[in-house]
C-alpha positions, 0 to 999 in steps of 0.5 A: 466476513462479517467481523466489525473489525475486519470491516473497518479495515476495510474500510480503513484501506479504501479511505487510504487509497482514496487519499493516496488518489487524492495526492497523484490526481494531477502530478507530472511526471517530474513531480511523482519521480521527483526525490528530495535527496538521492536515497529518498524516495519519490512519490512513484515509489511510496504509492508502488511500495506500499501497493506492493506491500498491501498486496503480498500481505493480503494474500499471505493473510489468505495464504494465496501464494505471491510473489513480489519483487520488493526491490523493483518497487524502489526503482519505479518510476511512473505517471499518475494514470498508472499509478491511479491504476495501481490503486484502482486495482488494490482497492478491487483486491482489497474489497475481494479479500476483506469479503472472503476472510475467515476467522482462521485467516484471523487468528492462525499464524501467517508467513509472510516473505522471510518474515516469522509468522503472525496472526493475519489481523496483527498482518492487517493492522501493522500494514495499514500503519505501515501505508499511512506513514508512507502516505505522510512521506508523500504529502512531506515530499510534496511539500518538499518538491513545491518548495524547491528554490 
């Protein structure tokens, strides 16, 4: 599709994972699984949730059937190369879907898990903010983690 606006979303996502590169590239383990407080999450968690997030909405957007085992994603616990992984393929995805919207997937209501349906671009733009401020709870638990007495 060639929507300005869809574009730049796009492009607004790659930036994201870009950033979300940028904070797991060299991290332990310790560190990504690392949780401030007992019901905080780690940074393994935030990068795994909001992936998972981004991904279900795509494809509602574009109404490919998902799955998605939210609950697990609060569980995770991983290593940077996994986690690159993660983002790699997302950003693959992210790059297939953004070509192949149409303006129906734009404009027509959207199911998404138990959600009520909205228009894909409301699905699109409220994800994105969504995944930016988990991109700030990752840079707050880094700060947090290096920190630490």
């Amino acid at each position: 599709m060639s929507d300005p606006a869809v574009a730049t979303l796009g492009t607004l996502f790659h930036e994201l994972h870009e950033k979300l590169r940028e904070q797991v590239r060299g991290l332990d383990p310790g560190t990504l699984n690392w949780r401030p407080l007992p019901k905080a999450n780690s940074i393994a968690v935030l990068v795994t949730h909001s992936v998972g997030s981004e991904l279900e909405m795509i494809r509602s957007v574009r109404s490919i059937a998902t799955t998605r085992d939210r609950e697990s994603e609060f569980k995770a616990e991983s290593d940077a190369s996994r986690l690159l992984e993660m983002i790699d393929a997302a950003d693959r995805e992210m790059d297939e879907s953004i070509a192949a919207l149409t303006p129906a997937d734009l404009t027509e209501l959207r199911p998404r898990g138990d959600r009520p349906p909205r228009p894909g671009i409301e699905w699109l733009i409220s994800n994105y903010g969504h995944a930016r401020e988990h991109l700030a709870q990752i840079e707050l638990t880094k700060q947090l983690y290096d920190s630490r007495t």
